[in-house]
Jmol script that loads the backbone (N, CA, C; Angstrom):
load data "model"
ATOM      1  N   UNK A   1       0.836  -1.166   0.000  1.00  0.00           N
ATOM      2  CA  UNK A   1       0.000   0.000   0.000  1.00  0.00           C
ATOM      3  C   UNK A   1       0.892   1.245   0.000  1.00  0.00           C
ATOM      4  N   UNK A   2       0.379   2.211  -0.878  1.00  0.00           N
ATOM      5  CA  UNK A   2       0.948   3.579  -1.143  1.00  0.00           C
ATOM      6  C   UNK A   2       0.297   4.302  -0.198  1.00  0.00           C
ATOM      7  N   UNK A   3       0.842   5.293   0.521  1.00  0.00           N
ATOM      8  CA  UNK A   3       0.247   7.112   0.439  1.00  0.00           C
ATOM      9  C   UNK A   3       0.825   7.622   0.198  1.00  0.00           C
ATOM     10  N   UNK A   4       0.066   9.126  -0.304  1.00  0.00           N
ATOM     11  CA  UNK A   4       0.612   9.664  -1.040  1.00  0.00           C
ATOM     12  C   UNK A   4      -0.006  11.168  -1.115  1.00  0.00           C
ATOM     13  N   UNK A   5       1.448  12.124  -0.881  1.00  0.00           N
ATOM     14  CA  UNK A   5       0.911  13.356  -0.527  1.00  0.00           C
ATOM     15  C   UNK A   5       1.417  14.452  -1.517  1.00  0.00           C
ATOM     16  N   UNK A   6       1.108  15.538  -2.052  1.00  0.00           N
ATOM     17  CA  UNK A   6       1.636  16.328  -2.797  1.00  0.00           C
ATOM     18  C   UNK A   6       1.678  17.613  -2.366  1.00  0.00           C
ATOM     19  N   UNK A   7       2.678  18.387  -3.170  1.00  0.00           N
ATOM     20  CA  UNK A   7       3.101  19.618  -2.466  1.00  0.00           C
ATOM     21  C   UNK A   7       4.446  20.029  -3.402  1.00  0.00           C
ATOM     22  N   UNK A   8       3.770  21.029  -3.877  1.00  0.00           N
ATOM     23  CA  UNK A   8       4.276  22.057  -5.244  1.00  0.00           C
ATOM     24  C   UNK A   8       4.488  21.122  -5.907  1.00  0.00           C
ATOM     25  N   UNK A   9       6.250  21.054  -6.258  1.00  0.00           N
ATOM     26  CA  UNK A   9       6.551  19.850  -6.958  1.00  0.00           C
ATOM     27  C   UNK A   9       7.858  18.742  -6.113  1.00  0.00           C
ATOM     28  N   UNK A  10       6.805  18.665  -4.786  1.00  0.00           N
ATOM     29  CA  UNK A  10       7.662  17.479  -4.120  1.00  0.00           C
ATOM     30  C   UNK A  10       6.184  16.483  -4.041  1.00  0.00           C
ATOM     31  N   UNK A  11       6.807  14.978  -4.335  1.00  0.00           N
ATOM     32  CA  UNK A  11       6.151  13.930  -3.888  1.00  0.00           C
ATOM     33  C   UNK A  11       6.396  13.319  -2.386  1.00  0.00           C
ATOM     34  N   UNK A  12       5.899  12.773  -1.606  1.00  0.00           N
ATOM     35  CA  UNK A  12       5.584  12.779  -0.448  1.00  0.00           C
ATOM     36  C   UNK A  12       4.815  11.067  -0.720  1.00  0.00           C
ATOM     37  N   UNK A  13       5.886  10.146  -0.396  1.00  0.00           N
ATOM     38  CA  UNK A  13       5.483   9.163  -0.306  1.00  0.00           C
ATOM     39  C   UNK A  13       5.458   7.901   0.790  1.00  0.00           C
ATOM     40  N   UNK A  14       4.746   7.242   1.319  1.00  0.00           N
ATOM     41  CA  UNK A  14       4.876   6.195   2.085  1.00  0.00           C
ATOM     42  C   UNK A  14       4.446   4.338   1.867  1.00  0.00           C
ATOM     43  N   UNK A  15       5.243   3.892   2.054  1.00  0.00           N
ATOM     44  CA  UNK A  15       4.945   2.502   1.779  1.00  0.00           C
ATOM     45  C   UNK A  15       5.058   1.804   2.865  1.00  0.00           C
ATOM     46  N   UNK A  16       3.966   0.933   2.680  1.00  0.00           N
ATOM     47  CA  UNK A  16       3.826  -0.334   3.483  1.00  0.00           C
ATOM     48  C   UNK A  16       3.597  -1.280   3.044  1.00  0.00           C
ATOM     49  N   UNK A  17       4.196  -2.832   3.251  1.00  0.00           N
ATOM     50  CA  UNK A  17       3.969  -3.429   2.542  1.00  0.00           C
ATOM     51  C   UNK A  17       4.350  -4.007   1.511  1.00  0.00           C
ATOM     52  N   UNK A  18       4.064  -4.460   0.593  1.00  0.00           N
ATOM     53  CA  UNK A  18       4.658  -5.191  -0.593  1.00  0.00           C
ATOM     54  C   UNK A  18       3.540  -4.283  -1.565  1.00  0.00           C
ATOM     55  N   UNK A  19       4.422  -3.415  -2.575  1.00  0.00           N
ATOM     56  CA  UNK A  19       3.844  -2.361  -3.523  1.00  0.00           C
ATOM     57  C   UNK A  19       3.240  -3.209  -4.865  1.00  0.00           C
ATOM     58  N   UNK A  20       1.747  -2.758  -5.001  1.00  0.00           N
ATOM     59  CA  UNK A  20       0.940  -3.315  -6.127  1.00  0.00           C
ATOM     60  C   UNK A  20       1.047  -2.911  -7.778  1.00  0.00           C
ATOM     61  N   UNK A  21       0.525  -3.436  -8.342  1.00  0.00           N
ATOM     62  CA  UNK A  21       0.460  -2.749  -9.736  1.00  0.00           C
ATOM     63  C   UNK A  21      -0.566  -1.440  -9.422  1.00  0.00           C
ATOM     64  N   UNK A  22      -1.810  -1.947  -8.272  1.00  0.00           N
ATOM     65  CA  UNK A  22      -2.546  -0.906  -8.267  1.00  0.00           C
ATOM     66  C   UNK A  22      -2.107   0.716  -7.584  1.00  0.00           C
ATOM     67  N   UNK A  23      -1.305   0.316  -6.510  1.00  0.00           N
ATOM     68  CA  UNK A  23      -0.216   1.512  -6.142  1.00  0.00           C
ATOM     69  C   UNK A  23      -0.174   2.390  -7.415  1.00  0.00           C
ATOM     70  N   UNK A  24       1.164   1.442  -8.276  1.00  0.00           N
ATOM     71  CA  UNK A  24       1.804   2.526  -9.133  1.00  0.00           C
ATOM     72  C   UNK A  24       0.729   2.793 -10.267  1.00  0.00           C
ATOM     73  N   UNK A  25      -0.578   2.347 -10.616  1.00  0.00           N
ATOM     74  CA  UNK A  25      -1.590   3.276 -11.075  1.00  0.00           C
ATOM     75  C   UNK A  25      -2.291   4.270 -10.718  1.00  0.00           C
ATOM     76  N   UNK A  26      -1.838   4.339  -9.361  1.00  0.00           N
ATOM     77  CA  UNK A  26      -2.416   5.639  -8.653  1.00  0.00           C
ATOM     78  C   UNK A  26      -0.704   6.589  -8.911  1.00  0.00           C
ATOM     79  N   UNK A  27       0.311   6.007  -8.338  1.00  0.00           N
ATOM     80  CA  UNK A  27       1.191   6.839  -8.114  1.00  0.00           C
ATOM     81  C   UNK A  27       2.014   7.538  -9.687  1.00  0.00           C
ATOM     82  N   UNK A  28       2.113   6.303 -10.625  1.00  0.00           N
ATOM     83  CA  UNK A  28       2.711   7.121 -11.895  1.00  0.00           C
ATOM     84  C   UNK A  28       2.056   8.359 -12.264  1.00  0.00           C
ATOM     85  N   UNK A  29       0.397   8.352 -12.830  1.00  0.00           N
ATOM     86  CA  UNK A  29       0.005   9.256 -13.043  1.00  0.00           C
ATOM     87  C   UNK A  29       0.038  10.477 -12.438  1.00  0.00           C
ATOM     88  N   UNK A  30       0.164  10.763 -11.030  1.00  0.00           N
ATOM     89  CA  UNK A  30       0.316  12.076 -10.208  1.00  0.00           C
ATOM     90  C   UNK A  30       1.751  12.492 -10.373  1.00  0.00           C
ATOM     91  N   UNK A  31       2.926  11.095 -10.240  1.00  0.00           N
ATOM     92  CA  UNK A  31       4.656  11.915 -10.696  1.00  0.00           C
ATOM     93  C   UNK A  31       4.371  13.068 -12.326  1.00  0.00           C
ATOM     94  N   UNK A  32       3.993  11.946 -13.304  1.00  0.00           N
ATOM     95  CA  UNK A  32       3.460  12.801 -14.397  1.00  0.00           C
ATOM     96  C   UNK A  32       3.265  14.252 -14.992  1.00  0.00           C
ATOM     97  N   UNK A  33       1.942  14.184 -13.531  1.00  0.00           N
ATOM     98  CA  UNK A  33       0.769  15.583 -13.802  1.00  0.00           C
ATOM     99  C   UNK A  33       2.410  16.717 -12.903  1.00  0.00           C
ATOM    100  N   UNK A  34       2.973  16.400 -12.079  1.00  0.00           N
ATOM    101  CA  UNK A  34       3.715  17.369 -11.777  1.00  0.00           C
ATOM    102  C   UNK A  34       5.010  17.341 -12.176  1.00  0.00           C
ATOM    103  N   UNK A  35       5.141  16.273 -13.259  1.00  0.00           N
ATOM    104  CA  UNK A  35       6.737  16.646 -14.329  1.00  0.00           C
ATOM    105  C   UNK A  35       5.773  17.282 -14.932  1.00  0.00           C
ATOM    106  N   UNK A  36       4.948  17.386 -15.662  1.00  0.00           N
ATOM    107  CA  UNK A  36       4.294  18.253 -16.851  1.00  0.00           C
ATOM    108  C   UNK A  36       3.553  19.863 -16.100  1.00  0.00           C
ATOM    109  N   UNK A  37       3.387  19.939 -15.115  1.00  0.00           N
ATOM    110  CA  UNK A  37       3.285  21.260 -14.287  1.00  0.00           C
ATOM    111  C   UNK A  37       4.820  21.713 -14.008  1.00  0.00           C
ATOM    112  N   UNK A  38       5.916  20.840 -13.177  1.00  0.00           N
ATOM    113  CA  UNK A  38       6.737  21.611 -12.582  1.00  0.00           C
ATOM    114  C   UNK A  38       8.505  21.132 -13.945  1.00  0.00           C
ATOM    115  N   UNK A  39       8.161  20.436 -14.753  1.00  0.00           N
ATOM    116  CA  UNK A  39       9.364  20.189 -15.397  1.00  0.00           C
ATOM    117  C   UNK A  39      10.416  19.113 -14.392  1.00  0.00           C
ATOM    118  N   UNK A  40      10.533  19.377 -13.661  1.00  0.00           N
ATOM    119  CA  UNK A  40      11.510  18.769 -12.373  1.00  0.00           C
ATOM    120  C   UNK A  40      10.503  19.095 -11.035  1.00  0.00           C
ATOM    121  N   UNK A  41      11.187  17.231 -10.498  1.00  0.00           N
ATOM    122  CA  UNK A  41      10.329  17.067  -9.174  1.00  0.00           C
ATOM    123  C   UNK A  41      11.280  16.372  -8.330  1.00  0.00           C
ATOM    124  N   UNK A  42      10.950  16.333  -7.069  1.00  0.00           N
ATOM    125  CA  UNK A  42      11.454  15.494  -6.005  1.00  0.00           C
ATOM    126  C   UNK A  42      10.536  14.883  -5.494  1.00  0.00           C
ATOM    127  N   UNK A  43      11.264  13.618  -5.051  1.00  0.00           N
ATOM    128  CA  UNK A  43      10.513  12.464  -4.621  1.00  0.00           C
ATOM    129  C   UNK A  43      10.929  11.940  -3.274  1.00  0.00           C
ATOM    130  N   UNK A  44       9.960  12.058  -2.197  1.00  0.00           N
ATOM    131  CA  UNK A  44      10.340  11.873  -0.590  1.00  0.00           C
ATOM    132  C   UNK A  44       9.759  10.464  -0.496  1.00  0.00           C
ATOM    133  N   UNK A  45      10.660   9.305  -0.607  1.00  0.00           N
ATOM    134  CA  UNK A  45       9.883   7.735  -0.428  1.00  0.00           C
ATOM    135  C   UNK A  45      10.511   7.302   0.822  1.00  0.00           C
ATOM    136  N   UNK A  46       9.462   7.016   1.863  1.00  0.00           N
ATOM    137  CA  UNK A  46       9.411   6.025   2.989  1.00  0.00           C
ATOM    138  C   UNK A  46       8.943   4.879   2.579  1.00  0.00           C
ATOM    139  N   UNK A  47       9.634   4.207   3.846  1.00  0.00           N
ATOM    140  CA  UNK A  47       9.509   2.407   4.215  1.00  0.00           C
ATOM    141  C   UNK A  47       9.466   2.112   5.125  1.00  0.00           C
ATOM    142  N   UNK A  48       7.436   1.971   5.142  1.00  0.00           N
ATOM    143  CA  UNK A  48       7.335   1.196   6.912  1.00  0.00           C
ATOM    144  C   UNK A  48       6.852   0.390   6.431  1.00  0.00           C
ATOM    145  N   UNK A  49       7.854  -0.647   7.110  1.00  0.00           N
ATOM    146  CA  UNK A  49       7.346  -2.644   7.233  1.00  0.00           C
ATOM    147  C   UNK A  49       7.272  -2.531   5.951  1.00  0.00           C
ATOM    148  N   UNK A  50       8.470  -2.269   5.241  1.00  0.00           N
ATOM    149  CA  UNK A  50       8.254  -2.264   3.374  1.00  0.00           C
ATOM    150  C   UNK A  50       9.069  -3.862   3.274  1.00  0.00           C
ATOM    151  N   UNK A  51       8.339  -4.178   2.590  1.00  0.00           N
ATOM    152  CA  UNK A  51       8.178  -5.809   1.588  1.00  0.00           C
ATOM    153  C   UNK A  51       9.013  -5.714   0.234  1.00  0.00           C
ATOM    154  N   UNK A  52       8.650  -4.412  -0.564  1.00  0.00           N
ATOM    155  CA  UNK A  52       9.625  -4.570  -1.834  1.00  0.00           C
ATOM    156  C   UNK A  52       8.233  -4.323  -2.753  1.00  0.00           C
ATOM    157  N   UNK A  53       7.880  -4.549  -3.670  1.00  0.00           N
ATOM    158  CA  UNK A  53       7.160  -4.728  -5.084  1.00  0.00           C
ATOM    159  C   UNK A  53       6.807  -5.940  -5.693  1.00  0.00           C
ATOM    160  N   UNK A  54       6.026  -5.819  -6.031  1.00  0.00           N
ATOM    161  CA  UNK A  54       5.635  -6.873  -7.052  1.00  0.00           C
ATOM    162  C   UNK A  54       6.129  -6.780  -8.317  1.00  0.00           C
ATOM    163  N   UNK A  55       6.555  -8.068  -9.217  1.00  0.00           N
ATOM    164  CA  UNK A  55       7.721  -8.283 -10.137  1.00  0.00           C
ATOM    165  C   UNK A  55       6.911  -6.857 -11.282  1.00  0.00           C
ATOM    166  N   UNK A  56       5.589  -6.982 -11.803  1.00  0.00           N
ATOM    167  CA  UNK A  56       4.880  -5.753 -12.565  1.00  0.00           C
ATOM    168  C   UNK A  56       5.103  -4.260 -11.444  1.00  0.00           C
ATOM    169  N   UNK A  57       4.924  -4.203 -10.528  1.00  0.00           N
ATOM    170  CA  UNK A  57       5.106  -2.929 -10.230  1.00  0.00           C
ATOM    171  C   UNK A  57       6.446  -2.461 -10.278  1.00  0.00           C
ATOM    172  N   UNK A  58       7.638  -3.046  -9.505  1.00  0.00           N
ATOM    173  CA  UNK A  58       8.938  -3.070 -10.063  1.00  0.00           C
ATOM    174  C   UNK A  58       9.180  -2.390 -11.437  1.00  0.00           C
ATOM    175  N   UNK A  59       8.385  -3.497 -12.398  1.00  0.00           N
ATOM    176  CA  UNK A  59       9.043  -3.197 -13.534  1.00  0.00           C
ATOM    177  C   UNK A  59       8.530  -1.776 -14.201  1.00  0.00           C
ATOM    178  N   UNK A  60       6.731  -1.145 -13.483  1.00  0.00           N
ATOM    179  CA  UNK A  60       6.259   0.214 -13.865  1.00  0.00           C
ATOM    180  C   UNK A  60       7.674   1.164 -12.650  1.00  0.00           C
ATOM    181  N   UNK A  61       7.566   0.955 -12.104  1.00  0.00           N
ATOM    182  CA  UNK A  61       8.751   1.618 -10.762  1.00  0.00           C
ATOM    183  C   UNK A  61       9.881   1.837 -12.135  1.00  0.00           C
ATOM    184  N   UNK A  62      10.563   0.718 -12.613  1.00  0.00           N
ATOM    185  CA  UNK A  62      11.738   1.197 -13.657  1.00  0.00           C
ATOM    186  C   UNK A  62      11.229   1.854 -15.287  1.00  0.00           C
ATOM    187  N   UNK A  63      10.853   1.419 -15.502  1.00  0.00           N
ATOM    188  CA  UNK A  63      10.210   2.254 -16.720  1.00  0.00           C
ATOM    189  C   UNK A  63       9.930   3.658 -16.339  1.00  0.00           C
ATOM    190  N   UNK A  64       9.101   3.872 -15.043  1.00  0.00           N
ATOM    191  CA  UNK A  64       8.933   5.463 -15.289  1.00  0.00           C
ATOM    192  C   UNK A  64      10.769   6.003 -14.876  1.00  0.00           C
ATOM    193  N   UNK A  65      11.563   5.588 -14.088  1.00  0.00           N
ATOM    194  CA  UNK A  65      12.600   6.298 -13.642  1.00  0.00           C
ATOM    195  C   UNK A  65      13.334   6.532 -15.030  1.00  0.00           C
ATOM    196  N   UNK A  66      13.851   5.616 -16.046  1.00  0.00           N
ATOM    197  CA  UNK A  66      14.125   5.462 -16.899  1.00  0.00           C
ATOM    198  C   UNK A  66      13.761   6.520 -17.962  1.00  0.00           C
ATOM    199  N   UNK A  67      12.026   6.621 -18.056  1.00  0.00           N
ATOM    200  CA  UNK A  67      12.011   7.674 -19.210  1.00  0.00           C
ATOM    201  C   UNK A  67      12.069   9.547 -18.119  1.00  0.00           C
ATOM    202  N   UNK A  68      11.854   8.797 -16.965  1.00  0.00           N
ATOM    203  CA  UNK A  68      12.070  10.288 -16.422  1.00  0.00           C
ATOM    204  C   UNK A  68      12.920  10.356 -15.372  1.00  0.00           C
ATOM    205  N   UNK A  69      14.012  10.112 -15.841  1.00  0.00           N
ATOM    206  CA  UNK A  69      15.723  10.389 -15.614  1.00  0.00           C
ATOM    207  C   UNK A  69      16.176  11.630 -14.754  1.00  0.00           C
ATOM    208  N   UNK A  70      15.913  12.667 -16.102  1.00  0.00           N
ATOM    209  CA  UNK A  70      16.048  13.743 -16.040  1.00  0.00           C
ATOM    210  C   UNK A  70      15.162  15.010 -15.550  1.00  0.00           C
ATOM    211  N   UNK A  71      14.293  13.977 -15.355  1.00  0.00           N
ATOM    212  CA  UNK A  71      12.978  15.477 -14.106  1.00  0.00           C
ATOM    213  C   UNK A  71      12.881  14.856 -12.901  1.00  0.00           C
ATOM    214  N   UNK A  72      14.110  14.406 -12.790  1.00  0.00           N
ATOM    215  CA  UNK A  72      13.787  13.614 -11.191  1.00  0.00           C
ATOM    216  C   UNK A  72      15.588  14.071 -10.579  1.00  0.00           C
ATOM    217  N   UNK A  73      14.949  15.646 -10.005  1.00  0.00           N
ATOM    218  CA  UNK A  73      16.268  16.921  -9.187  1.00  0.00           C
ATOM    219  C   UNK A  73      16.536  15.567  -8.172  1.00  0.00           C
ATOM    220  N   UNK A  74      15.688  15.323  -6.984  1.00  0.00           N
ATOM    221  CA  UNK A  74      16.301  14.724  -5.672  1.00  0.00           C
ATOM    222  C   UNK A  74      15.256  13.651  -5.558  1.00  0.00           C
ATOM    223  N   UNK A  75      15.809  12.671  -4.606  1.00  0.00           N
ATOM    224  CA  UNK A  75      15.018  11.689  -4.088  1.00  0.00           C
ATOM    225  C   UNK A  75      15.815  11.256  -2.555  1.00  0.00           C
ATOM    226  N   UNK A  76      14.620  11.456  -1.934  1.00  0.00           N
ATOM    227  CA  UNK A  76      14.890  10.758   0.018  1.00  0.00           C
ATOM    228  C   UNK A  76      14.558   9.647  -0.073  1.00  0.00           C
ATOM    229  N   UNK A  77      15.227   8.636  -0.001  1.00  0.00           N
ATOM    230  CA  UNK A  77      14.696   7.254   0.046  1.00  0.00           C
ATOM    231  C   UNK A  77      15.029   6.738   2.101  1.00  0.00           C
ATOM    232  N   UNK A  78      13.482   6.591   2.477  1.00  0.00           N
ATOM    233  CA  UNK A  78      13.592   6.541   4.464  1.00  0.00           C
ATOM    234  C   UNK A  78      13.040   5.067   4.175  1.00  0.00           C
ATOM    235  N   UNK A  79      13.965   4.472   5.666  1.00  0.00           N
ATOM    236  CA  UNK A  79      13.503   3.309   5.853  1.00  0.00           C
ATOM    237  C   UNK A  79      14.505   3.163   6.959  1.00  0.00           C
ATOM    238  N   UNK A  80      14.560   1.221   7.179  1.00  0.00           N
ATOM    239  CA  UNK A  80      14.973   1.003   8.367  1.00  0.00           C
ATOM    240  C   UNK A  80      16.134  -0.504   8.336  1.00  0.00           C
ATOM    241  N   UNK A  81      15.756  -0.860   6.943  1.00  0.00           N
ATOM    242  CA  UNK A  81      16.369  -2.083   6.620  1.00  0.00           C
ATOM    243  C   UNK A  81      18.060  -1.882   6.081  1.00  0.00           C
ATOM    244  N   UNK A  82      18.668  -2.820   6.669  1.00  0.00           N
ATOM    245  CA  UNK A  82      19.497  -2.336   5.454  1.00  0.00           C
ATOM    246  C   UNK A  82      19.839  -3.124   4.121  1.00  0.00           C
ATOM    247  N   UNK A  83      18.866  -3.306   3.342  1.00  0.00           N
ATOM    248  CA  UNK A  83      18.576  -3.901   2.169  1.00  0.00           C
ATOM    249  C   UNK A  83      18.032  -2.358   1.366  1.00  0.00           C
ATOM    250  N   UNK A  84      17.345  -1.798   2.429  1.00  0.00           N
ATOM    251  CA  UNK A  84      16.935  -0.520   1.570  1.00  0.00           C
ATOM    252  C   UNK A  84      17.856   0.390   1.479  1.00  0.00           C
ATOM    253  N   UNK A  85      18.812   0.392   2.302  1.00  0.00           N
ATOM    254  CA  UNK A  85      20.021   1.486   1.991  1.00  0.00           C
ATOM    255  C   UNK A  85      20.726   0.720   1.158  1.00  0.00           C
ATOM    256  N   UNK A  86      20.957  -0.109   0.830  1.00  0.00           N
ATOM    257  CA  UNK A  86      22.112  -0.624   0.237  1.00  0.00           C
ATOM    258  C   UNK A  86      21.027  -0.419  -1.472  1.00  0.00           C
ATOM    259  N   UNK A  87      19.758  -0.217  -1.527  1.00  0.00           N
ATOM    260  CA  UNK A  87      18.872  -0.422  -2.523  1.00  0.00           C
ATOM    261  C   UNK A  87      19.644   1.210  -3.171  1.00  0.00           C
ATOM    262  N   UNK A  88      19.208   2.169  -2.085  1.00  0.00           N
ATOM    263  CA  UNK A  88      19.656   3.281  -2.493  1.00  0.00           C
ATOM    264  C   UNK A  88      20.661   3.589  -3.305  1.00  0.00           C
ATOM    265  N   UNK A  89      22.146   2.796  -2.983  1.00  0.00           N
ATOM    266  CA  UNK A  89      23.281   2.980  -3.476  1.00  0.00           C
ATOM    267  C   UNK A  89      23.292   2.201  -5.057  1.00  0.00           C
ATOM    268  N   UNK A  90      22.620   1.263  -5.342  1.00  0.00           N
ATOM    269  CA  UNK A  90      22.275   0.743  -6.967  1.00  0.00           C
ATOM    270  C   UNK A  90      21.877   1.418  -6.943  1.00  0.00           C
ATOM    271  N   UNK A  91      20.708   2.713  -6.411  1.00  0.00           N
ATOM    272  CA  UNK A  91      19.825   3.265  -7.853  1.00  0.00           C
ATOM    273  C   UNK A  91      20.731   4.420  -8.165  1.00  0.00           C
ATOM    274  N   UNK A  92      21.869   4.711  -7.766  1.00  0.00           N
ATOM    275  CA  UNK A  92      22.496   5.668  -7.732  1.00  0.00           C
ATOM    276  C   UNK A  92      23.001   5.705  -8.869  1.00  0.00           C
ATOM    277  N   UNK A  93      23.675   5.206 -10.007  1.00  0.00           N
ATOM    278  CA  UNK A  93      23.979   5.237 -11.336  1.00  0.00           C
ATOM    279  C   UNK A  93      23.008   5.144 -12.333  1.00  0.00           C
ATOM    280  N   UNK A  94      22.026   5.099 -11.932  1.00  0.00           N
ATOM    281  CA  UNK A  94      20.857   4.743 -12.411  1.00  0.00           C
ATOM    282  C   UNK A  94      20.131   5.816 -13.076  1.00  0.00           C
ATOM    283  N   UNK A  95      20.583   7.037 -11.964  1.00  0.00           N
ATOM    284  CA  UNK A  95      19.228   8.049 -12.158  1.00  0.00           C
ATOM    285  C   UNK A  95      20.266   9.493 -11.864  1.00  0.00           C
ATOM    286  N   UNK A  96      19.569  10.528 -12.931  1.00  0.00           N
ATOM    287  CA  UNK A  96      20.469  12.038 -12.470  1.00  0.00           C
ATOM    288  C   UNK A  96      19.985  12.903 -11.365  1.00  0.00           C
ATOM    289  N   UNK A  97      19.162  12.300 -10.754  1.00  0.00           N
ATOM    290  CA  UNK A  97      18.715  12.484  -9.177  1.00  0.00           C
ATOM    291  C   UNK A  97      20.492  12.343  -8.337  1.00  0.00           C
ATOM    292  N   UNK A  98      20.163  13.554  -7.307  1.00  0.00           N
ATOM    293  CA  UNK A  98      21.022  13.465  -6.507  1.00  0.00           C
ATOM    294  C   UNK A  98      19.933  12.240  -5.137  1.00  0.00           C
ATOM    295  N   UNK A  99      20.619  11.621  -5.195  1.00  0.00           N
ATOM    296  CA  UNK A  99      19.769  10.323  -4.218  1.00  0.00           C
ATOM    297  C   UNK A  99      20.375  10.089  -2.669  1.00  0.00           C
ATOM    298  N   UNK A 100      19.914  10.343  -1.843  1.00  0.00           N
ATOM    299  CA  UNK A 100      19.859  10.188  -0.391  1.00  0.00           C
ATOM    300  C   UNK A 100      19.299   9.391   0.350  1.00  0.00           C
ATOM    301  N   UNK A 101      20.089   8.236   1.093  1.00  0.00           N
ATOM    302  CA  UNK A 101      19.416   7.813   2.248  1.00  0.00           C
ATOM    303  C   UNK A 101      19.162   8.333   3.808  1.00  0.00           C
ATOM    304  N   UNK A 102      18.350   8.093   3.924  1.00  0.00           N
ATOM    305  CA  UNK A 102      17.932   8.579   5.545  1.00  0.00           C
ATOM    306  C   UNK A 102      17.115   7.377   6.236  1.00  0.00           C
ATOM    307  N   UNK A 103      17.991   7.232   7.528  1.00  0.00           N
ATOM    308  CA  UNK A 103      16.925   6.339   8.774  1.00  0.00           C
ATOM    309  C   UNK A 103      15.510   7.168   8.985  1.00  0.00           C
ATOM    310  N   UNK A 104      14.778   6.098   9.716  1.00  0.00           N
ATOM    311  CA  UNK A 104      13.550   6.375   9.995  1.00  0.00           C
ATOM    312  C   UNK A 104      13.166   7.457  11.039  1.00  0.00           C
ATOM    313  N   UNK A 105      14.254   7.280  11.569  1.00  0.00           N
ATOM    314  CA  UNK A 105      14.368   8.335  12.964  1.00  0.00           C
ATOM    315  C   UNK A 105      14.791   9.520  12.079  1.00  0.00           C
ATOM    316  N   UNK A 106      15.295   9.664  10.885  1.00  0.00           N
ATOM    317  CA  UNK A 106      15.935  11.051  10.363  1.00  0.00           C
ATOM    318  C   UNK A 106      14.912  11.821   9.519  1.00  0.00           C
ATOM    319  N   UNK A 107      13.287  11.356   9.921  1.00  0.00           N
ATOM    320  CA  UNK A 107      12.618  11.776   8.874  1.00  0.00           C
ATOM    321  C   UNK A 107      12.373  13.381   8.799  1.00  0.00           C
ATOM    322  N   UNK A 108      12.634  14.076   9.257  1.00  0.00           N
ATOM    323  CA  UNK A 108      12.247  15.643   9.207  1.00  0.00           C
ATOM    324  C   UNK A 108      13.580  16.007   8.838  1.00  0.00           C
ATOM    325  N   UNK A 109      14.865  15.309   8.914  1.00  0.00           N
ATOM    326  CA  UNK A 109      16.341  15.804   8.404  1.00  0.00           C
ATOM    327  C   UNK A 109      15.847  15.464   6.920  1.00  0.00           C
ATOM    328  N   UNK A 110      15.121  14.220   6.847  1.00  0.00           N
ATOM    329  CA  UNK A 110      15.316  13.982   4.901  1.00  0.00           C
ATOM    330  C   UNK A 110      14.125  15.160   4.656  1.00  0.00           C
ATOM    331  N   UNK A 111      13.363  15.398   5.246  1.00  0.00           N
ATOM    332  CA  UNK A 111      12.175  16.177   4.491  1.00  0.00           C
ATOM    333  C   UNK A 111      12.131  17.596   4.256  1.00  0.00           C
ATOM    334  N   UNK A 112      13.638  17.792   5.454  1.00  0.00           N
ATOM    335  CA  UNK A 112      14.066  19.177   5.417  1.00  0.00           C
ATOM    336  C   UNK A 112      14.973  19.275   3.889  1.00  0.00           C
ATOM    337  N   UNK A 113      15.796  17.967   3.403  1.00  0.00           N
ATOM    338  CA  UNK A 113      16.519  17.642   2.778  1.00  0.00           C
ATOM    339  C   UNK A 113      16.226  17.739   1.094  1.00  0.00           C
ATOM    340  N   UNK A 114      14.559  17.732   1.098  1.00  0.00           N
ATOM    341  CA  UNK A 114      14.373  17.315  -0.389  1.00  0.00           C
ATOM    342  C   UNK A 114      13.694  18.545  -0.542  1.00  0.00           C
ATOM    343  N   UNK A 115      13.473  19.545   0.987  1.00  0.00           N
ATOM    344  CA  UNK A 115      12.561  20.937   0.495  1.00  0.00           C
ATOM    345  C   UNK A 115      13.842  22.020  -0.231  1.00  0.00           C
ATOM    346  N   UNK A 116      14.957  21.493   0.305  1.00  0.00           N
ATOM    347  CA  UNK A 116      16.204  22.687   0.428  1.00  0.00           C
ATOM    348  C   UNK A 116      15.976  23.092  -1.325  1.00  0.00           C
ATOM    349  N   UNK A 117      16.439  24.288  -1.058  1.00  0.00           N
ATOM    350  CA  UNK A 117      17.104  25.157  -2.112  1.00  0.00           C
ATOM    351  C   UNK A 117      18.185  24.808  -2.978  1.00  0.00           C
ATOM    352  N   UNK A 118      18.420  24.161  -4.065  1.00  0.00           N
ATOM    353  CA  UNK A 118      19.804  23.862  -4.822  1.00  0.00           C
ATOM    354  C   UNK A 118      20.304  24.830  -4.690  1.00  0.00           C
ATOM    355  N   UNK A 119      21.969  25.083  -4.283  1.00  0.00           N
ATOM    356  CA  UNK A 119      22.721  25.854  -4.453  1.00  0.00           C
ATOM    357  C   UNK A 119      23.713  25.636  -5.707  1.00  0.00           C
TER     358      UNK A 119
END
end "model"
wireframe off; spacefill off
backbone 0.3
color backbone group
C-alpha cells in the first residue's frame, strides 16, 4: 500500500507493505501531472514494514525512472532495513537524481533535505 501526498513539486510518499500494480496506477500518473506542471520534481519515499514490489510494479517503478531520468532533481529514500540502503546505493547510477538515504528516525532531516534550495 501507497500514500501519497503532494506539495508544489515534491512527492511525499509512504509505503507499506509489498507495492501493487494498483499503487503505481495511482502513483505514476500524479509523478506525471507534476513533471508536466513543474518540469523537475522530487521524490520523498518512505519504508514502513516495506516488503519490496511486485515483479509488474517493479518493472512500472523502472520504466517510469528510466524515461524520467532527467525530471527527477532529488530523491529521500527513508527506511529502516538495510537492504533498503544498500537499494539506495544501486539506484544511484541509475538516475540524475542526486539520491539520499535517511533512517527512519531522520525523517524531518530527509524532508528538510528534499525541500532545500539547490545551491
Amino acid at each position: 500500500m501507497i500514500s501519497i501526498h503532494l506539495e508544489h513539486n515534491i512527492v511525499y510518499t509512504v509505503a507499506e507493505g509489498k507495492l501493487s500494480d494498483e499503487d503505481y496506477d495511482r502513483l505514476i500518473p500524479l509523478l506525471e501531472e507534476k513533471i508536466k506542471s513543474f518540469g523537475i520534481i522530487r521524490w520523498y519515499f518512505e519504508m514502513q514494514e516495506f516488503e519490496g514490489w511486485s515483479l509488474s510494479a517493479a518493472w512500472q517503478d523502472l520504466k517510469f525512472d528510466f524515461r524520467n531520468n532527467e525530471k527527477l532533481e532529488r530523491i529521500a529514500m527513508v527506511g529502516d532495513k538495510k537492504w533498503e540502503k544498500e537499494l539506495t546505493l544501486l539506484m544511484k547510477p541509475f538516475t540524475g537524481a542526486s539520491i539520499k538515504y535517511f533512517d527512519l528516525t531522520q525523517k524531518d532531516e530527509a524532508k528538510n533535505w528534499i525541500r532545500k534550495i539547490a545551491n
